[in-house]
C-alpha positions as semicolon CSV with decimal commas, in nm:
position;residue;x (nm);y (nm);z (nm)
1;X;11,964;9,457;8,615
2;X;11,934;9,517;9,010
3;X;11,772;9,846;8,954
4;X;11,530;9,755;8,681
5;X;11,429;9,461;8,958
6;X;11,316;9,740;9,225
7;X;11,135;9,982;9,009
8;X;10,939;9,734;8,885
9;X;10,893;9,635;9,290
10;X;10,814;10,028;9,367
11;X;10,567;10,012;9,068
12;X;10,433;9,735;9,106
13;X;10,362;9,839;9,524
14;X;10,187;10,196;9,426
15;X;9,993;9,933;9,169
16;X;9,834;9,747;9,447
17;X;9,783;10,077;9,667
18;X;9,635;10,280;9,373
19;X;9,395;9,996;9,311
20;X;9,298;9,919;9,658
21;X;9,177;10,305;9,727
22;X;9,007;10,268;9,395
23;X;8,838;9,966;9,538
24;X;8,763;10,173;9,878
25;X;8,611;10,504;9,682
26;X;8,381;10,257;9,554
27;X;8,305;10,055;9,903
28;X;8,223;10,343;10,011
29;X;8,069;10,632;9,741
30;X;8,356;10,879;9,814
31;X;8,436;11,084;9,500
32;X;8,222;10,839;9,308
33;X;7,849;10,661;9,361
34;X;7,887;10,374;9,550
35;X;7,890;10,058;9,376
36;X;8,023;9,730;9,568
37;X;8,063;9,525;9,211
38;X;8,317;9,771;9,105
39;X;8,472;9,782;9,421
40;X;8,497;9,398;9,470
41;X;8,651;9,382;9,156
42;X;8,909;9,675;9,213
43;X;8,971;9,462;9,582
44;X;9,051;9,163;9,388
45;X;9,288;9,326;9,181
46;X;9,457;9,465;9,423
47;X;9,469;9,128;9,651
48;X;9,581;8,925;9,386
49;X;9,895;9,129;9,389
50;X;9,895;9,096;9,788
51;X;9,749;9,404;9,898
52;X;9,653;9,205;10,229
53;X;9,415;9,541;10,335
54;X;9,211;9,440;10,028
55;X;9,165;9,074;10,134
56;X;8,985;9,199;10,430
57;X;8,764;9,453;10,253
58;X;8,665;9,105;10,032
59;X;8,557;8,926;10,362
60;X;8,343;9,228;10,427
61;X;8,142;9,198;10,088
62;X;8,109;8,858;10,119
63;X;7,984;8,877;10,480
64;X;7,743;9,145;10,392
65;X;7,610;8,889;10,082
66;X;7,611;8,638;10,335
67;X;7,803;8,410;10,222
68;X;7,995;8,331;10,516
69;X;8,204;8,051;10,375
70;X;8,420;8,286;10,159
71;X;8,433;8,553;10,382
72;X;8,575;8,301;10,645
73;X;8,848;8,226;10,360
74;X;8,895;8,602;10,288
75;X;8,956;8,705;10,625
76;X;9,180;8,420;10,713
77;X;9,397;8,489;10,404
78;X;9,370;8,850;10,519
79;X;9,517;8,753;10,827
80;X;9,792;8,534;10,672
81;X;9,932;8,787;10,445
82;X;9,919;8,997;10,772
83;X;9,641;9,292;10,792
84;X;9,608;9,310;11,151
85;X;9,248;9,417;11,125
């Protein structure tokens, strides 16, 4: 039972990696054309299995809409689940 527990953990960890870099070849057009829908959605993915990196990268999307209010609550959560940036 224990080790069934962490490989589901390990998978579930290169999960939320695989689908933040996903998110950040879209944020930025590397490998593929950039397209910040796709990559939002990829971020939110990712952050809603605590990928704390990805919260961030939400902030910045909303920031660049403008709509400072959710960015605010991106970055903050960002900060609470620890990403330092």
């Amino acid at each position: 039972m224990g080790t069934f527990f962490f490989d589901y953990q390990e998978k579930a960890m290169q999960l939320e990696k695989v689908l933040y870099s996903f998110g950040c070849f879209y944020f930025n057009g590397n490998i593929v054309q950039k397209d910040t829908a796709k990559a939002f959605e990829y971020f939110q993915k990712a952050a809603n299995i605590g990928n704390a990196a990805a919260w961030r990268r939400i902030g910045m999307i909303h920031e660049a809409n403008k709509d400072y209010p959710n960015a605010m609550s991106a970055f903050t959560t960002a900060a609470y689940k620890g990403d330092a940036d």
